[in-house]
N, C-alpha and C positions, 0 to 999 in steps of 0.2 A: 504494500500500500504506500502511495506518495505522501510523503509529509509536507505540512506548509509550511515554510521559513517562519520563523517568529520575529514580530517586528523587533527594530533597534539592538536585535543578539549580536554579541559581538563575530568577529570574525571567524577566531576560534574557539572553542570551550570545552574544557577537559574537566571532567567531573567526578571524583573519586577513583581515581587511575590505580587499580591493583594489578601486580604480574608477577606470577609464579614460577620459577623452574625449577625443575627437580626436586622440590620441597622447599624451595626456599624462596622468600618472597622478596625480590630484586626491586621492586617499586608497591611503595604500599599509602592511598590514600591522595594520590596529585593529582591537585585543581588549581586548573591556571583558566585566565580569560585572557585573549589578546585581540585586539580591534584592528579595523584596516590601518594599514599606515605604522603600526607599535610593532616594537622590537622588546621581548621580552626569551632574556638569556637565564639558561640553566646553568648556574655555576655551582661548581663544589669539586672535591677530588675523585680522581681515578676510581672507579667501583662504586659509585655512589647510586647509580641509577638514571645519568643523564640520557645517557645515550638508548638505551632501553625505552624510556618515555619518548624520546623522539622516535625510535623505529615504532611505536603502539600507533601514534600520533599519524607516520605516515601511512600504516598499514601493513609492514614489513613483519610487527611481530602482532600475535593478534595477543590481548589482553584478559585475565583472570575476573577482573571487577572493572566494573567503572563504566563511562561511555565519552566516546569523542564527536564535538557536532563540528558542524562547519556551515558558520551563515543560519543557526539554527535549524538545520535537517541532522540527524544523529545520522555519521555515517559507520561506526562501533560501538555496539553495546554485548550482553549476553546472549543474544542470540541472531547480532545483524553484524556483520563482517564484509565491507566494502573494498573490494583490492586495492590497492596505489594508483594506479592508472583512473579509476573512478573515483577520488577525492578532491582532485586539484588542487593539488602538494604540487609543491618542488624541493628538489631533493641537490645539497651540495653538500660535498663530503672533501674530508683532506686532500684525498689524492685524485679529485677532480672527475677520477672516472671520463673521461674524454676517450673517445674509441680513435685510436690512430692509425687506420687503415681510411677514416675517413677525413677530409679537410674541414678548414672552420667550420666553413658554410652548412656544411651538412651535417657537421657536429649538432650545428644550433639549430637547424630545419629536422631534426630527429624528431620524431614524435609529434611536429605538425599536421595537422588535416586541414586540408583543403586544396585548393586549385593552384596550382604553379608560381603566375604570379602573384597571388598573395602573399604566398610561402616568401619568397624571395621580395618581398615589398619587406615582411616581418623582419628577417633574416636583416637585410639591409639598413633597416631601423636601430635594429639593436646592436649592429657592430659598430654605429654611428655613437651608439649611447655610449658606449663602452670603450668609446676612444678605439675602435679596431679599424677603423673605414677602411676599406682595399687590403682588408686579411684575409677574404673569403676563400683564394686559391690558395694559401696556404697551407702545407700538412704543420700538424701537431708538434711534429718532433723540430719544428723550428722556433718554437716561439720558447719566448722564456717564462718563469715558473709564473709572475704575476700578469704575463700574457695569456698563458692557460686558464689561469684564476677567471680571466674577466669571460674569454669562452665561456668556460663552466658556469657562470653567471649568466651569458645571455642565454646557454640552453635551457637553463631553469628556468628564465622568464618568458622566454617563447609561446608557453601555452597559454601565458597569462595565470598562473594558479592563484589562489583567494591562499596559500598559506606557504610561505619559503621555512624547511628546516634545514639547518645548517650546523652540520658537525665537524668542530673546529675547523673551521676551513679554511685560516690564513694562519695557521700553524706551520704549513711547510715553505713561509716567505720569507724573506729577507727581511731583518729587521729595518732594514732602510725605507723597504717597499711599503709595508705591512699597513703603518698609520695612512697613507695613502690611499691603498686599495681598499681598504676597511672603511675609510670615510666617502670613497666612491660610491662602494658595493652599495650602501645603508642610505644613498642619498637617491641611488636608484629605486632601492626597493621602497620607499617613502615616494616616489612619484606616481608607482603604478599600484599604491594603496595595497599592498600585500603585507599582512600578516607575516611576521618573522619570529623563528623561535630559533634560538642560538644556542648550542651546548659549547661551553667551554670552563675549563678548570684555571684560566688566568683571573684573577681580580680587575687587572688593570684592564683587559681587552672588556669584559663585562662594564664596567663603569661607565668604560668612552661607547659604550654601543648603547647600550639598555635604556629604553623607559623604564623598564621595570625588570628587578632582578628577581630569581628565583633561588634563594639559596637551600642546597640538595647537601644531605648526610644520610647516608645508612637506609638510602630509598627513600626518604619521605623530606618533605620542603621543611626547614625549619625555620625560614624567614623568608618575606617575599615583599615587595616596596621598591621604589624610587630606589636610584643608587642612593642621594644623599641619604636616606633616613638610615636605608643597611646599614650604611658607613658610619654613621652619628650615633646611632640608637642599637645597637647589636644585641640581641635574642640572649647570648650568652659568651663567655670568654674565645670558646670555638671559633665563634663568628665572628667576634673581632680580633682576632690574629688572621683568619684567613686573609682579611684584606690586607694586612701590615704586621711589624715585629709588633709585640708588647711588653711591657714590662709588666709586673705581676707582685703583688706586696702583698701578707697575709694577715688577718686580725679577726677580732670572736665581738660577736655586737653584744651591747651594755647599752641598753634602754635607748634602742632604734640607732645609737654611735657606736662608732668601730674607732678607738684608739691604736696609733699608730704613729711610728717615728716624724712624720708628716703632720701632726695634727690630727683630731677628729673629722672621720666622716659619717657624713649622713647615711644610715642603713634601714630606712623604712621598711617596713611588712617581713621583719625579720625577728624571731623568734630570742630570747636573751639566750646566749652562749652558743649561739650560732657561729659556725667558723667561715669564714667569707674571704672574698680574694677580690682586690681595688686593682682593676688594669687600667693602665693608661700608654697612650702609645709616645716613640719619643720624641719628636714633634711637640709635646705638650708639658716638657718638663724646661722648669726653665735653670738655667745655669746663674750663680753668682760667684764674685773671687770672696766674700766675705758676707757674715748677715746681714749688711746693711742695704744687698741689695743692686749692689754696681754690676752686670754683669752684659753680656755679648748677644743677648737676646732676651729687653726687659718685658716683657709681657705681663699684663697683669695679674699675678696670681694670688691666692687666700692659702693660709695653714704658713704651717712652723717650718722653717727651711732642715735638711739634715745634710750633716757632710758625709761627701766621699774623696776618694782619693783616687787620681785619674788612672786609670791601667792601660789604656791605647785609645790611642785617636788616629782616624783615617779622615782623608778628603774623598768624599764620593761622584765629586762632579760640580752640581751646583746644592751643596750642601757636606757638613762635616758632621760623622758619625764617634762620640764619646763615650769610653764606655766606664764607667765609674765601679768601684767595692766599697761601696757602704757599712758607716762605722757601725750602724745600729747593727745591723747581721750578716755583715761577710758577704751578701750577695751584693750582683752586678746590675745596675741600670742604667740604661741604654739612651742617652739624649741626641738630637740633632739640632745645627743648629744653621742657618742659610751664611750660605761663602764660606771662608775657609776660618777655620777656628782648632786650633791643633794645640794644646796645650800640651807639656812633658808628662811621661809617668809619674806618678807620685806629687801630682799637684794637688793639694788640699780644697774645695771647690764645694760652696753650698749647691742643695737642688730643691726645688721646691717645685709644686705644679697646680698647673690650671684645674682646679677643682669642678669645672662646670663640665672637662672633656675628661673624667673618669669615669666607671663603673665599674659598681657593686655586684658582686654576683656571687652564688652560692661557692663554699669551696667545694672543689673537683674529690668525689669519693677515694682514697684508694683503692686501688685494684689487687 
């Protein structure tokens, strides 16, 4: 029976995503919405289930629970299973997948239907977009790797599909290339109003692409938002180290405060003698040569300064990475600070930190 599109649905909509193999349940519970025109990337590490929810997605693996619509007609659920071919997906993957027996042209007229010259009206169109104009006779084995990329790009879009997934797909570029083609690819697929879902386990490729991130552990989303909020507001310790180093301080809450070499912090909705762990990343700690306060990056900050004593310092480019042993307990924290700021080992050096870009979170069980 046909279904009737539901008005203002988004693009795509994935609704309790469960998958099982072998007993074991590889994606358990993912619901994402993505509209025309949004890019919404699966990030998280290696085994987590990204790439699994993108093959359910296109139809590649078929699903345990859950249902995927498109445009609001469900094209997978428990008992409806629509191949790839009949979703209008596109599909780019690392290694381009580009068949090299055939040239550009016919690379990107793959899986067209219709009449000749249209084919070739399309075809024409998109090597134009794509910056390829008079590539068409081209074979494969001539172009170079972000000249294949952009191929692989307009064959995807040749059908026009309502949803592009894309598994890491500028992974195998040149660092040089990569912020280029990435900001091409995403400026394309935002003209032709397609739905993008991106798997990648980089923080920083997620950030610069995403409307909206999806962060992925152990098969199931544990946070999902804007990059700024992921970035600012993180679910748990996990989740903000993923994107960046942290440092890590440890204390047991006494009537909603955590006492600590820093001053008191604020530990609401936490139980007395709770054991809790204050991250903050090092970006947000600031340096002084004495407590009064003179130091290389005065920013404003609240709480009690502590000393450390410098252990190494490196220049990273445009920014210097210090790394301190703290008198309070023998551990190391981690400050940066912008240009080059290199102090010797064993420089006595207050730290203190931005209290607003900390967070509270439970401490980490032993295993």
């Amino acid at each position: 029976m046909n279904q009737v599109p539901r008005q203002n649905s988004p693009r795509l909509e994935v609704s309790n995503l469960s998958c099982v193999f072998d007993g074991t349940e590889v994606v358990r519970g993912i619901s994402l919405s993505v509209a025309a025109g949004q890019v919404m990337c699966l990030l998280g590490p290696s085994g987590c289930g990204k790439s699994t929810t993108l093959r359910v997605i296109a139809g590649v693996e078929r699903q345990t629970g859950g249902t995927v619509a498109l445009d609001g007609v469900t094209v997978s659920d428990a008992g409806l299973h629509l191949p790839p071919e009949a979703r209008s997906v596109g599909l780019i993957f690392q290694d381009f997948a580009l068949f090299p027996h055939l040239n550009v042209a016919q690379n990107i007229a793959f899986g067209l239907k219709g009449r000749g010259p249209e084919v070739g009206a399309r075809v024409e169109d998109l090597l134009a977009r794509v910056d390829l104009k008079g590539y068409g006779e081209k074979g494969i084995h001539m172009l170079s790797g972000g000249e294949q990329q952009r191929v692989a790009l307009a064959r995807a879009l040749a059908p026009r599909p309502k949803v592009m997934l894309m598994d890491e797909p500028f992974s195998g570029l040149d660092n040089r290339l990569r912020d280029g083609i990435r900001d091409e690819t995403l400026e394309l697929l935002k003209e032709e109003g397609t739905a993008v879902v991106l798997v990648t386990h980089e923080p920083e490729e997620a950030m610069r692409m995403a409307d909206q991130i999806a962060l992925m552990r152990n098969g199931q989303i544990v946070q999902q938002g804007a990059p700024y909020n992921i970035y600012n507001a993180p679910v748990d310790k996990a989740a903000a180290a993923f994107f960046s180093d942290v440092n890590v301080i440890s204390g047991r809450v006494d009537g909603a405060l955590t006492d600590t070499a820093f001053g008191q912090f604020l530990a609401p909705g936490f139980a007395d003698g709770t054991a809790v762990e204050i991250v903050f990343r090092p970006q947000h700690v600031k340096i002084d040569f004495d407590r009064g306060g003179r130091g290389p990056n005065p920013t404003v900050s609240d709480g009690v300064p502590a000393r450390g004593m410098v252990e190494r310092a490196r220049f990273m480019g445009h920014e210097s990475l210090v790394e301190f042993r703290m008198d309070f307990n023998g551990e190391v924290i981690r400050a940066t600070v912008p240009g080059v700021f290199l102090p010797k080992k064993g420089t006595a050096m207050w730290l203190s930190l931005r209290r607003e870009k900390c967070f509270v979170f439970p401490a980490a069980k032993a295993s």
